[in-house]
LUMTORKOL-419192 format. One line per field, with one value per residue (C-alpha): residue number from 0; x, z, y. Coordinates in steps of 0.25 Angstrom, whole numbers, plus 5000, padded with zeros to 4 digits. Each point is the difference from the previous one (the first is absolute). Example, Ala and Ser with C-alpha at 12.3 -4.5 7.8 and 13.67 -1.06 7.14 Angstrom:
! residues 2
num	c(0_1) .
c1	c(5049_5006) .
c3	c(5031_4998) .
c2	c(4982_5014) .
***
This chain:
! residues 312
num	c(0_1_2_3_4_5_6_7_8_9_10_11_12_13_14_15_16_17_18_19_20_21_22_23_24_25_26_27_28_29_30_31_32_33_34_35_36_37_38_39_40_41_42_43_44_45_46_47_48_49_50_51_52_53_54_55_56_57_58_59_60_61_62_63_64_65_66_67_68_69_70_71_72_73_74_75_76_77_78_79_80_81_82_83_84_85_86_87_88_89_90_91_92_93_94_95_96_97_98_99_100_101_102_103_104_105_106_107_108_109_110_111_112_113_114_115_116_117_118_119_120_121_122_123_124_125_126_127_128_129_130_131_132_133_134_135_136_137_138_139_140_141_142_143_144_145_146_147_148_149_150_151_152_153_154_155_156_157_158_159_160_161_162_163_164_165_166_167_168_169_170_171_172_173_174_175_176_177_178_179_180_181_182_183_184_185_186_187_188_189_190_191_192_193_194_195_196_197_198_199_200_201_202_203_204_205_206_207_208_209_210_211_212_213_214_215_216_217_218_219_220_221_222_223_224_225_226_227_228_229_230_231_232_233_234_235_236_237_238_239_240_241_242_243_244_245_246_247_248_249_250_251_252_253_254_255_256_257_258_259_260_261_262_263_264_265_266_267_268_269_270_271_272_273_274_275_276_277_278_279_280_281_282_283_284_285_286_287_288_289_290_291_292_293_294_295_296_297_298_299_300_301_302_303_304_305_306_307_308_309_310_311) .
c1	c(5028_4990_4990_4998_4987_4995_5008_4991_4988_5003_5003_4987_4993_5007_4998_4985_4996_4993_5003_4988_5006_5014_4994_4993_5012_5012_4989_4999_4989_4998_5004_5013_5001_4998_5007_5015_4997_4998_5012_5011_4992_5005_5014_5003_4993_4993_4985_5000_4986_4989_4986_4991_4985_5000_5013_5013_5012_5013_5011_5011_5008_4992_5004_5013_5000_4993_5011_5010_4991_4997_5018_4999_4990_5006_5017_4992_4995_5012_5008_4990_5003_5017_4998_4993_5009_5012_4989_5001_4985_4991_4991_4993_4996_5004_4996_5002_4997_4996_5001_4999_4984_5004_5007_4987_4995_5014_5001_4988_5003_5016_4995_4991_5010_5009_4990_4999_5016_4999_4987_5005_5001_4989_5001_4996_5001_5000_4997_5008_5005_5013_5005_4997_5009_5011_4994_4993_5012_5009_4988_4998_4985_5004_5010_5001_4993_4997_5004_5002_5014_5014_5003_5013_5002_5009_4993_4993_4999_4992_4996_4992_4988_4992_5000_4985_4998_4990_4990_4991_4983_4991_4984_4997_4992_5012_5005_5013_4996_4997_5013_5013_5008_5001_5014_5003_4992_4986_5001_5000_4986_4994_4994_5010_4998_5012_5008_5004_5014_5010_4993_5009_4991_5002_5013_5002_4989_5010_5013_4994_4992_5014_5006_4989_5002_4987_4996_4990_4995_4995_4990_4987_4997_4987_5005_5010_4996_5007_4993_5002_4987_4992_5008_4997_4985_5000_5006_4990_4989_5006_5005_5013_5014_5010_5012_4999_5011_4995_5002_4988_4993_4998_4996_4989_4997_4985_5006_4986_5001_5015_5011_5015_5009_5015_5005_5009_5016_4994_5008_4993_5007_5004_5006_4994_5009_4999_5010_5003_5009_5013_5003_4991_4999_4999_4986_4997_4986_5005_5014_4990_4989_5013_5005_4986_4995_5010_4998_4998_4986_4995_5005_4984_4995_5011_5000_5009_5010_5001_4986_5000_5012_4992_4988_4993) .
c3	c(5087_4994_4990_4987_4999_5013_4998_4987_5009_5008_4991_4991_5013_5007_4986_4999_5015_4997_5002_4990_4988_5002_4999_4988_4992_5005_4995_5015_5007_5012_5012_4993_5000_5016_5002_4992_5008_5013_4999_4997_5011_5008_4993_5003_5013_4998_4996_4986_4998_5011_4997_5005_4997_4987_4995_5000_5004_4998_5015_5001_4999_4987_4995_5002_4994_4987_4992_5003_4996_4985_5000_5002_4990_4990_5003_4999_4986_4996_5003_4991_4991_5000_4999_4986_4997_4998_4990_4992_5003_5004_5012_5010_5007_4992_5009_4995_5007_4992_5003_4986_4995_4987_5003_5003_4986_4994_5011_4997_4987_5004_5009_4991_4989_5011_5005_4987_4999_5014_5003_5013_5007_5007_4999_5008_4999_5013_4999_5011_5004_4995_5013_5004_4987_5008_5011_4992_4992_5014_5006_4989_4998_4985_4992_4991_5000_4990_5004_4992_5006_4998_5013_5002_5015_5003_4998_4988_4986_4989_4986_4992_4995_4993_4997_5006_4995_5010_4993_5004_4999_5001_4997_4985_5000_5006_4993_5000_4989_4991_5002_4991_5013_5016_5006_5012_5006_4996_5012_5008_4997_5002_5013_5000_5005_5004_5002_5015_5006_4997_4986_4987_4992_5011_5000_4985_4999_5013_4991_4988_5007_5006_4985_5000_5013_5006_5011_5003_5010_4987_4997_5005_5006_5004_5006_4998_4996_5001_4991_4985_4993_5012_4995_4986_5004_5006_4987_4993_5010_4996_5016_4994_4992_5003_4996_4997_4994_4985_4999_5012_4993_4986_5008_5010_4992_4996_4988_4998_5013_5002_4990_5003_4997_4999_5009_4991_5008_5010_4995_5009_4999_5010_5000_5007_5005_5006_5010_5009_5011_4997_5013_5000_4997_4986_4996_4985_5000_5003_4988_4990_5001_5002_4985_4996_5001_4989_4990_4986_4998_5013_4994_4996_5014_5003_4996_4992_5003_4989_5001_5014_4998_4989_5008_4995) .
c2	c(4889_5010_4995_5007_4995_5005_5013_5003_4996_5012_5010_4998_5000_5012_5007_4997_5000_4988_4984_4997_5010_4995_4986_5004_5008_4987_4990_4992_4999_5009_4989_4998_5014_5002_4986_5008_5010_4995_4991_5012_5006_4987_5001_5015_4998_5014_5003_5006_5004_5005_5002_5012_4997_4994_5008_4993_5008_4998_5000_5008_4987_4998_5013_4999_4985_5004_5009_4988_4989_5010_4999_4986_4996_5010_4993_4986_5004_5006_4987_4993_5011_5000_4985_5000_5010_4991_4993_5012_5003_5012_4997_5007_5013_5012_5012_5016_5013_5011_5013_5007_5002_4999_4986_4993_4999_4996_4990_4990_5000_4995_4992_4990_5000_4995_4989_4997_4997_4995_4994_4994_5014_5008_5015_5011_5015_5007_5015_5007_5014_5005_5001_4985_4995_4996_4993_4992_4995_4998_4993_4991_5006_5000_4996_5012_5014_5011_5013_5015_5003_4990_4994_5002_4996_4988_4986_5004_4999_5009_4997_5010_4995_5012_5014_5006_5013_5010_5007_5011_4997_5009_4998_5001_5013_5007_5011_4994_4993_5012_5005_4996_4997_5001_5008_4997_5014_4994_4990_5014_5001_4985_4993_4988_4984_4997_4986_4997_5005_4987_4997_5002_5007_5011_4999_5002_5011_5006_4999_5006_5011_5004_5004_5009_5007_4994_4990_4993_5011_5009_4990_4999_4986_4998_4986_4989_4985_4988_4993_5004_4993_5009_5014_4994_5000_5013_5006_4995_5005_5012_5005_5004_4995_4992_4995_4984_4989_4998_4987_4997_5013_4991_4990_5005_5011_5004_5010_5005_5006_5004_5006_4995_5013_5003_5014_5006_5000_4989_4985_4993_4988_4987_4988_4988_4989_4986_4998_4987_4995_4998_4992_4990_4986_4998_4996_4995_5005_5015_4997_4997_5011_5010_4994_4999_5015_5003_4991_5006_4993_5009_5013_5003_5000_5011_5012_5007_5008_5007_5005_5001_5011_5008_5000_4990) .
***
């Protein structure tokens, strides 16, 4: 039989590359650390760990052990979890994958009124590429993830949880601002920051530009980010405009530097969900923050729909 404890000693070690810092981060001492080690070593009756120098290296055998030893640990805690459960109580590892920008500043403030609720649970938000969503979930990476399009494929639920409306920002001595409104031909003229390929700002920028016979090859993009604080920043260092979600806008923005404005025939306008695993063992912890999310007293770290559909 495996033991959980010298399991955890592993990983920490494996993750840290260091018998000292794993001892430090578990709370043991750095002999019992070696002594877990060793003896899964004896019990597999493989070498987990080699070291070059001063460096310790993971073998392929310990390669190959630490994603199932990560399963394990996680289906140890989730038994604990189911088992509290049936006492009607919320414990344990709440894990979300992001992949909306705008969903890292609603997130946080979820998550504490949720900790607040629940103060048994440990919550962590997990930025991730749109593209990795589902693995995420179908690995048990997270439990629930944040995405701008409904997932409709088999074996998953959606729920919406804002409205996010994209704004166009441009430095405040732009003469934008001086004018009563933008059309969509303005952008002709502009040197662009653009979202990476994948990002749903993009893709709603894509839709809307379409209704207008344009594409995103009429613009001028001097480059493409993937990180929206940094196109925020570039903005405001005046290299260019871009197109940003509002709600990060209000948030990050420096509005004696930038001006947020509205392109006149471009509703720029998404809906971000929260979507789960339908086929998965229920867990209390992920029930409880799916309800939770929606409760009228949260409503005001949400935005509106309603202002989100006017423009803001």
């Amino acid at each position: 039989m495996i033991d959980l404890t010298r399991l955890k000693a592993f990983i920490f070690s494996a993750e840290t590359m260091s018998f000292s810092e794993a001892s430090h981060l578990l709370q043991l001492s750095q002999p019992t650390i070696s002594h877990h080690i060793k003896t899964l070593e004896k019990n597999l009756g493989v070498i987990l760990f080699e070291r070059r120098g001063n460096q310790l290296v993971l073998t392929e055998a310990g390669n190959l052990l630490l994603p199932w030893a990560r399963k394990l640990i996680r289906q140890s805690n989730e038994i604990r979890e189911m088992m509290m459960a049936v006492q009607d109580q919320a414990i344990g590892h709440l894990r979300i994958a992001c992949s909306v920008a705008s969903g890292k500043y609603v997130l946080p403030h979820l998550a504490m009124r949720f900790r607040e609720r629940f103060p048994e649970v440990q919550v962590s938000i997990l930025p991730c590429a749109p593209r990795d969503v589902t693995t995420r979930l179908i690995e048990d990476q997270a439990n629930l993830a944040l995405v701008s399009s409904e997932m409709v494929k088999q074996g998953f639920e959606s729920q919406t949880l804002f409205t996010d409306t994209v704004r166009l920002i441009v430095p405040k001595d732009h003469p934008f601002t001086q004018q009563d409104t933008v059309i969509p031909g303005d952008l002709l003229k502009e040197k662009f920051i653009m979202r990476e390929p994948g990002s749903g700002t993009r893709a709603v920028l894509m839709t809307e530009l379409s209704k207008h016979d344009m594409t995103l090859d009429d613009l001028e993009v001097l480059f493409e980010l993937g990180n929206a604080e940094g196109i925020v920043q570039s903005v405001a260092a005046g290299y260019g405009v871009s197109f940003v979600s509002e709600l990060l806008a209000r948030d990050l923005l420096d509005l004696d530097r930038i001006r947020m404005l509205d392109v006149e025939g471009l509703r720029l306008v998404r809906q971000v969900f929260m979507v789960r695993r339908t086929l998965q063992t229920p867990q209390r912890v992920t029930d409880a923050f799916w309800s939770f999310v929606h409760n009228p007293a949260n409503q005001d770290l949400l935005p509106n729909p309603l202002t989100a559909e006017d423009g803001g």
